[in-house]
N, CA, C and O atoms as a GROMACS GRO file, in nm:
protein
  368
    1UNK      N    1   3.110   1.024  -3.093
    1UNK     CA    2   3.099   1.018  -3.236
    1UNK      C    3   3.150   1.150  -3.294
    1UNK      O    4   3.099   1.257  -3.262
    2UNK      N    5   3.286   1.136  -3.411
    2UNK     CA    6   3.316   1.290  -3.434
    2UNK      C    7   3.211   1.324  -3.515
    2UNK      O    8   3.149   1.242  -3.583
    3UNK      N    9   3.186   1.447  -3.510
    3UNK     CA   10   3.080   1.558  -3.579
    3UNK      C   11   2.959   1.579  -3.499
    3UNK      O   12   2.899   1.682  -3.529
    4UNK      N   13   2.890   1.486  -3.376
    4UNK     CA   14   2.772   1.474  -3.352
    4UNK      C   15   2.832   1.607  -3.226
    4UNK      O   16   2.935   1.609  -3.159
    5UNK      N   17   2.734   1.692  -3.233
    5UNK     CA   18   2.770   1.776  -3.069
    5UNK      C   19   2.707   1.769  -2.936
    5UNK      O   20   2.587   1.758  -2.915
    6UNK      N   21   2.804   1.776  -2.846
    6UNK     CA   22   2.771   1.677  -2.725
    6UNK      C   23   2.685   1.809  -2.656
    6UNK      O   24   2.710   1.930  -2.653
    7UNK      N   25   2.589   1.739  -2.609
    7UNK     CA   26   2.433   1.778  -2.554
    7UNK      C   27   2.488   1.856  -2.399
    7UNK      O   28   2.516   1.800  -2.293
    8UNK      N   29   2.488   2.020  -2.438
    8UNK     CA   30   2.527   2.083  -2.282
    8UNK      C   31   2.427   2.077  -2.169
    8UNK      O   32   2.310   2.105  -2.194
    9UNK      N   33   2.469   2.040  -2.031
    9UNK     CA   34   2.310   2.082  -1.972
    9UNK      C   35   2.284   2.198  -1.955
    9UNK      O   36   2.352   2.300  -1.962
   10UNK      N   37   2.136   2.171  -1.923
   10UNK     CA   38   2.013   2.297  -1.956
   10UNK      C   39   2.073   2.401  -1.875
   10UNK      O   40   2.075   2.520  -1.909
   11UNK      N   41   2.125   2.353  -1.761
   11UNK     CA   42   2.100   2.388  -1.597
   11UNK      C   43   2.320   2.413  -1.604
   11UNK      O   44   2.410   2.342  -1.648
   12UNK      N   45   2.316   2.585  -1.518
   12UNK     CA   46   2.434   2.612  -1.505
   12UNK      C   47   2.455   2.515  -1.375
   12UNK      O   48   2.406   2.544  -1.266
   13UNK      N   49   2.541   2.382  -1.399
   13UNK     CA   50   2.565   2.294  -1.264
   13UNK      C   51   2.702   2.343  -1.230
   13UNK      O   52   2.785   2.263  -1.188
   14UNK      N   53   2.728   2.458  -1.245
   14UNK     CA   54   2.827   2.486  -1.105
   14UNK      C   55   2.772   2.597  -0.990
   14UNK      O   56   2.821   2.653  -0.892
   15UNK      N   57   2.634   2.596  -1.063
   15UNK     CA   58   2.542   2.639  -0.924
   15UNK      C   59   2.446   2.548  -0.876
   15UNK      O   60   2.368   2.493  -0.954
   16UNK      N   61   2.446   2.514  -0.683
   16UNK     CA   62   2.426   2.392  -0.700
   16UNK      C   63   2.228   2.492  -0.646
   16UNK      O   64   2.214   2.613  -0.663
   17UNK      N   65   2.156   2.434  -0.609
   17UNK     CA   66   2.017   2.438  -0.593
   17UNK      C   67   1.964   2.462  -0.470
   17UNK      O   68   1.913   2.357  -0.430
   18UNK      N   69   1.945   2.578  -0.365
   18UNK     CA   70   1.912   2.576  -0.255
   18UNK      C   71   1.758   2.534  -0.258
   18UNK      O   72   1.680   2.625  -0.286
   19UNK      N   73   1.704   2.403  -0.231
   19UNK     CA   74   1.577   2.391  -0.203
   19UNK      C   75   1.439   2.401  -0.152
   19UNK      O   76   1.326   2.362  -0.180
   20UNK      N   77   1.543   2.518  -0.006
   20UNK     CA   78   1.481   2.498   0.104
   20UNK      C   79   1.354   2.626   0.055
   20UNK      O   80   1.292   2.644   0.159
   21UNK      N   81   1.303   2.703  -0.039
   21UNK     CA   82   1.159   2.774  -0.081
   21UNK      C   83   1.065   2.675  -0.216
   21UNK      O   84   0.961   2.707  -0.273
   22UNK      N   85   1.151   2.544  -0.233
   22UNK     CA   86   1.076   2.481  -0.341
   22UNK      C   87   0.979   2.437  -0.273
   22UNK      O   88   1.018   2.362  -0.184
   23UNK      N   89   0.798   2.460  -0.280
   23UNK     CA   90   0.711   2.402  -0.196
   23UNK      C   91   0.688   2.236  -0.186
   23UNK      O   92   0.631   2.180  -0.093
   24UNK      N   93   0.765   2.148  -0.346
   24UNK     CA   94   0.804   2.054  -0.391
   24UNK      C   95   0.894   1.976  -0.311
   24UNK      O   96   0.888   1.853  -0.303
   25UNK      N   97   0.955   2.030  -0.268
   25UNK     CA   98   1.078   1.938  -0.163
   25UNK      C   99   1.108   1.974  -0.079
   25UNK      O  100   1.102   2.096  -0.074
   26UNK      N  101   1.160   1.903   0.047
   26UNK     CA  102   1.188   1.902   0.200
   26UNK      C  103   1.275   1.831   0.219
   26UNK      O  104   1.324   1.786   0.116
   27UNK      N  105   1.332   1.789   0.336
   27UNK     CA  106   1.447   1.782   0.428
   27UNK      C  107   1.386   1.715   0.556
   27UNK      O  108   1.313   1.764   0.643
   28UNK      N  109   1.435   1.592   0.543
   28UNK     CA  110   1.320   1.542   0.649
   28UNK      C  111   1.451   1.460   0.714
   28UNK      O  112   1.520   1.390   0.639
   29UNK      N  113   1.486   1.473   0.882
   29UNK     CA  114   1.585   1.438   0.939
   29UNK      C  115   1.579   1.277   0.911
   29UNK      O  116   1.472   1.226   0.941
   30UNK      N  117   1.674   1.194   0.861
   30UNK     CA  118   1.675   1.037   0.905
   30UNK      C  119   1.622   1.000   0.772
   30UNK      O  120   1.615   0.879   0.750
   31UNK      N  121   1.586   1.078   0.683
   31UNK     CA  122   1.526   1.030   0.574
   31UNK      C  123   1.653   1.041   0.421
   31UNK      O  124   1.681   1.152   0.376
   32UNK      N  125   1.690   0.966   0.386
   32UNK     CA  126   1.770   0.945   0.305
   32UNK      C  127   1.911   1.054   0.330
   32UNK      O  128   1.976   1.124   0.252
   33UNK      N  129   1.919   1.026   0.484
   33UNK     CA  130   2.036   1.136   0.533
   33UNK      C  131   2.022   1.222   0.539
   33UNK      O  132   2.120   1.295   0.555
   34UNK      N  133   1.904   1.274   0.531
   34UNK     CA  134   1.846   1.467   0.551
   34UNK      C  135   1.865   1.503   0.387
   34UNK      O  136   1.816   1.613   0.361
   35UNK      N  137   1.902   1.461   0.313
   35UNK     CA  138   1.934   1.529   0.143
   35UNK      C  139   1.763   1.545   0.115
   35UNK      O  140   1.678   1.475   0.172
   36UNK      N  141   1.727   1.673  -0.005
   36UNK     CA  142   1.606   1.705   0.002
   36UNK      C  143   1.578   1.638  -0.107
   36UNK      O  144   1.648   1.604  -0.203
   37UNK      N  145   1.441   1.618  -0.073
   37UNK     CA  146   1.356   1.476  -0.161
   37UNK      C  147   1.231   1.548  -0.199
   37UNK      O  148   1.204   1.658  -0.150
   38UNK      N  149   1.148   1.483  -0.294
   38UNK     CA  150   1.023   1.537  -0.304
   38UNK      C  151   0.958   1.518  -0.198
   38UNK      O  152   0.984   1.435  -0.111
   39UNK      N  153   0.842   1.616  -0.203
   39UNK     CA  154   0.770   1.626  -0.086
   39UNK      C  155   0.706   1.442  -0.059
   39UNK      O  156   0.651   1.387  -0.154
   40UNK      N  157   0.722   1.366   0.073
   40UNK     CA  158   0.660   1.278   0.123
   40UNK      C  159   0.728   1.110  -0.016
   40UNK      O  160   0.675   1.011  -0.067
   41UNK      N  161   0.820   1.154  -0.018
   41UNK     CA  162   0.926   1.050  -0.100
   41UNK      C  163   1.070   1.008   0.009
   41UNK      O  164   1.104   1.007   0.127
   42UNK      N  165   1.116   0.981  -0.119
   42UNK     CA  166   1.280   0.906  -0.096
   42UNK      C  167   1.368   0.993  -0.222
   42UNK      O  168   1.488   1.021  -0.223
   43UNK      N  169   1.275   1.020  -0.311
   43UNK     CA  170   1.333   1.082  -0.491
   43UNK      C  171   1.426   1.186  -0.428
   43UNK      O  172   1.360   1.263  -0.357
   44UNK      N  173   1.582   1.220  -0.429
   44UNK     CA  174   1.657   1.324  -0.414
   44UNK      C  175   1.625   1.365  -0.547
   44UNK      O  176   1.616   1.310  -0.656
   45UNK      N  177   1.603   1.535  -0.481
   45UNK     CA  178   1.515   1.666  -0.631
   45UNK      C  179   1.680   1.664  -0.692
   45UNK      O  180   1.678   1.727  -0.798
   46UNK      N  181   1.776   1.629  -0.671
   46UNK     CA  182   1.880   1.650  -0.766
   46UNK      C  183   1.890   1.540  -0.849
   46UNK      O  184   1.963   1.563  -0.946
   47UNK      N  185   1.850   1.442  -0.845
   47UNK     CA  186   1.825   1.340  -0.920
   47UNK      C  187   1.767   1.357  -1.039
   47UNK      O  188   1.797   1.309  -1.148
   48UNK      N  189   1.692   1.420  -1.013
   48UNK     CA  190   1.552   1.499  -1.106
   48UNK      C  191   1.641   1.549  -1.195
   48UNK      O  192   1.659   1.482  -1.296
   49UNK      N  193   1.720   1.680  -1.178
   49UNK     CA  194   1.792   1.772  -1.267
   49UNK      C  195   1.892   1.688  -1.315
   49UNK      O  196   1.912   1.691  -1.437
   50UNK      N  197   1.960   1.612  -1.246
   50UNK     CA  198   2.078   1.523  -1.288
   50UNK      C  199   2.036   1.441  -1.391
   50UNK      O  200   2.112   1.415  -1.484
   51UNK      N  201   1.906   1.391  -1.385
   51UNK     CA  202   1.855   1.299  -1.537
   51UNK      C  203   1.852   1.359  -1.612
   51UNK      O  204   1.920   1.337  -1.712
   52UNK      N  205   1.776   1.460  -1.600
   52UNK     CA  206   1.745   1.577  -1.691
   52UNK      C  207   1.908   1.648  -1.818
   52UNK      O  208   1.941   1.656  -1.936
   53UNK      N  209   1.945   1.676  -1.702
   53UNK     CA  210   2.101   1.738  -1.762
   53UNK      C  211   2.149   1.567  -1.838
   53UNK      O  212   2.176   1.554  -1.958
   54UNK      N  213   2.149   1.506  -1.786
   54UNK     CA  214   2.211   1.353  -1.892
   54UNK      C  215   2.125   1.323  -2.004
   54UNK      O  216   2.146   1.234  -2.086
   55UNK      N  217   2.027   1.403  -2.002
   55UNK     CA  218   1.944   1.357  -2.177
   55UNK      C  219   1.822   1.332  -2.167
   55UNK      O  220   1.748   1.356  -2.263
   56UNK      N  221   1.757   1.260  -2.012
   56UNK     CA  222   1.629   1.238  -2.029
   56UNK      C  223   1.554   1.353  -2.024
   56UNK      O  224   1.586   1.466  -1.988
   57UNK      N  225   1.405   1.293  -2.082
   57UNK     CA  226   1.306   1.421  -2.057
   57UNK      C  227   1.260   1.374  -1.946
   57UNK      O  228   1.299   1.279  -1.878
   58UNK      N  229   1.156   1.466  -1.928
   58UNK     CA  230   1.087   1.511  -1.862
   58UNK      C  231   0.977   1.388  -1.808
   58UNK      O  232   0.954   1.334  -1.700
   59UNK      N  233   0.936   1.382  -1.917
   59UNK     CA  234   0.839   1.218  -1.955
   59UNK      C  235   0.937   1.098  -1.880
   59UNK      O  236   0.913   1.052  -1.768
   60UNK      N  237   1.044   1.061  -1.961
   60UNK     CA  238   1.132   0.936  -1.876
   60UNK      C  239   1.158   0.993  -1.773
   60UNK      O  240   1.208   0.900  -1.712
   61UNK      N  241   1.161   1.092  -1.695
   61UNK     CA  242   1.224   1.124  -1.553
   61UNK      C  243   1.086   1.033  -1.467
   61UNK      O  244   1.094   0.947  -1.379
   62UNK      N  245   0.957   1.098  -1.538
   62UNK     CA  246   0.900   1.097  -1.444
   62UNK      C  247   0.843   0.926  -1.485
   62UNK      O  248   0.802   0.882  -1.377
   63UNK      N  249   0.830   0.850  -1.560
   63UNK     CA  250   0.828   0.717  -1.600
   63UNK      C  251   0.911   0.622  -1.515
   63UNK      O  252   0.859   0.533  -1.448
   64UNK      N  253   1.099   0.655  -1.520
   64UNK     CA  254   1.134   0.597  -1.425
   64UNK      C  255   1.183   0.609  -1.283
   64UNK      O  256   1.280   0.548  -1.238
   65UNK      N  257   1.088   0.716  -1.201
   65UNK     CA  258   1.123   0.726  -1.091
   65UNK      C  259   0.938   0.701  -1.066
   65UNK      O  260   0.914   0.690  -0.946
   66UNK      N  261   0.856   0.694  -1.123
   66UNK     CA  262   0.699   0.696  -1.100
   66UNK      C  263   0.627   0.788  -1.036
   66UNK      O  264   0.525   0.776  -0.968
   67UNK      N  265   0.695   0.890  -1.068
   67UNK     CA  266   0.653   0.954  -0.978
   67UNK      C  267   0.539   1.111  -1.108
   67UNK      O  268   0.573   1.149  -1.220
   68UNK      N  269   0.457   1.140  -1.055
   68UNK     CA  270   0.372   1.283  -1.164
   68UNK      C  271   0.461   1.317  -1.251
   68UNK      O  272   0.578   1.308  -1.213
   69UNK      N  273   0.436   1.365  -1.386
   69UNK     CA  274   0.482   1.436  -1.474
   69UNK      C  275   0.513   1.598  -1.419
   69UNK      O  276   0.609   1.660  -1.464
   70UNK      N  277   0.424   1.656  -1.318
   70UNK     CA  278   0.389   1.767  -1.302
   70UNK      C  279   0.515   1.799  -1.195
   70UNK      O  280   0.589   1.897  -1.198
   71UNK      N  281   0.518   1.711  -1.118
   71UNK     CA  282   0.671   1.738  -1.022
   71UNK      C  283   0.754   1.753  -1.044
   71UNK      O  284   0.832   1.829  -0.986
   72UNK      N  285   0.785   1.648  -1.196
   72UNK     CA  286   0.858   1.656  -1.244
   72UNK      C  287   0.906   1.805  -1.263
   72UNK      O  288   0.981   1.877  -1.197
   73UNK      N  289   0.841   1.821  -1.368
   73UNK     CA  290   0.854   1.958  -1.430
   73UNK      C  291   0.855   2.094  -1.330
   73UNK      O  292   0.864   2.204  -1.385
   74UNK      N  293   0.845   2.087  -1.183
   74UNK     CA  294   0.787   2.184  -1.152
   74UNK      C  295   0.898   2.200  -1.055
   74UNK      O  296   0.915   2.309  -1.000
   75UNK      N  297   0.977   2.094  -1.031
   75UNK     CA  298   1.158   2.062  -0.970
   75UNK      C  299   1.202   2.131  -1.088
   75UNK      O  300   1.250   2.244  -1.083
   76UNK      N  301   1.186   2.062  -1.201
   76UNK     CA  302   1.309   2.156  -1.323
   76UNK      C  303   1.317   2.267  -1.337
   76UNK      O  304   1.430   2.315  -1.347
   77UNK      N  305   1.188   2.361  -1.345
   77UNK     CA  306   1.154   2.489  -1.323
   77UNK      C  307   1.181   2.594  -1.222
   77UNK      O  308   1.175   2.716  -1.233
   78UNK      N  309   1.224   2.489  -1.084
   78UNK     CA  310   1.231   2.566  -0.972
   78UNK      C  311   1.368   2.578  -1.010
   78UNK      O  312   1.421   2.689  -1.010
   79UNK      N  313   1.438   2.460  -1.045
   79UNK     CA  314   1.617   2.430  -1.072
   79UNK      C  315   1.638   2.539  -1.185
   79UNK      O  316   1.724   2.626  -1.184
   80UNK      N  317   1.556   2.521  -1.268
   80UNK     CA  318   1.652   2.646  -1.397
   80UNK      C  319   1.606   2.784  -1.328
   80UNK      O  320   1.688   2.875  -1.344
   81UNK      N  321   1.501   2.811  -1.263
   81UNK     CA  322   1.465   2.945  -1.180
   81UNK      C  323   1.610   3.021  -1.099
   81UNK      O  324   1.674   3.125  -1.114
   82UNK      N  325   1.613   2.897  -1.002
   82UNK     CA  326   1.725   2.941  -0.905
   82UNK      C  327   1.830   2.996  -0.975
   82UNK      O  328   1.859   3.115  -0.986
   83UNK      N  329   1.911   2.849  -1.044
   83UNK     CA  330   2.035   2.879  -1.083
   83UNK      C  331   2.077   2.977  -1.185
   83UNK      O  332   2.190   3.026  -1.188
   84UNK      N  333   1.940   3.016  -1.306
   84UNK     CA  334   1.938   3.164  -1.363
   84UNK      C  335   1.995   3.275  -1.289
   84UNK      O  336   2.094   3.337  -1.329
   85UNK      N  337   1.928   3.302  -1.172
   85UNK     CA  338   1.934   3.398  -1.079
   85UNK      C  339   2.053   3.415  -0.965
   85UNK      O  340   2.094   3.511  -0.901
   86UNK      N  341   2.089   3.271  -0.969
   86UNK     CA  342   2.244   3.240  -0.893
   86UNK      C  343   2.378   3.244  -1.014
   86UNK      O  344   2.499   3.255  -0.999
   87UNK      N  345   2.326   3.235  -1.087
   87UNK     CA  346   2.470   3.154  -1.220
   87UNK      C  347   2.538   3.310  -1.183
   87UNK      O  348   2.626   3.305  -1.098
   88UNK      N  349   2.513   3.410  -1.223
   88UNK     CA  350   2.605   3.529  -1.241
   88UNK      C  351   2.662   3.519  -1.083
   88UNK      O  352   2.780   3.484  -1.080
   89UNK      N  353   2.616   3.537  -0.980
   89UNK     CA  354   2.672   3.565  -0.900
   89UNK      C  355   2.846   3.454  -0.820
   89UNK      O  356   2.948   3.485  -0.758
   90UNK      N  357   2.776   3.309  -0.880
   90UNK     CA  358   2.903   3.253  -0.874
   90UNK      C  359   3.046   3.276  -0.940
   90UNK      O  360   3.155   3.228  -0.907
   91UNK      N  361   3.025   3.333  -1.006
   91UNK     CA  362   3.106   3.346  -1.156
   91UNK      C  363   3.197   3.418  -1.086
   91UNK      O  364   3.311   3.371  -1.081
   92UNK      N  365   3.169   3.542  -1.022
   92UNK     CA  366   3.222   3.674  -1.000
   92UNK      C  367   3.348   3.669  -0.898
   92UNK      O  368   3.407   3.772  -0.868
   0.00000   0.00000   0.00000
């Protein structure tokens, strides 16, 4: 739509998310190909940010995957944490 401005994501995504200190998600061999999921799921935690960055909140993330509000939020937090702290260094 001209004039409306298109919604940037939150999250610098050309840094991607090392998971492996989120206490939230793991890597479990054979389990959706080893990609990291919430803890004792199938949910890939990039899924999470990937809704997120396309418009949903927080609330619909966690509505349509069923999974806590609190995980929700606590994946997004770890995701804008990291990539804060990573974004400069890709750049360079």
């Amino acid at each position: 739509m001209p004039g409306t401005p298109k919604r940037l994501p939150v999250f610098d995504d050309t840094v991607g998310v090392d998971w492996s200190e989120c206490p939230l998600v793991e890597r479990v061999a054979g389990r959706v190909s080893g990609v990291p999921t919430l803890r004792d799921s199938r949910l890939p935690a990039d899924s999470i940010v990937s809704n997120f960055d396309a418009g949903e909140s927080p609330e619909e993330i966690a509505d349509m995957y069923e999974v806590p509000i609190d995980l929700v939020r606590g994946v997004l937090d770890y995701a804008s944490q990291y990539r804060g702290q990573h974004a400069s260094s890709s750049r360079s």
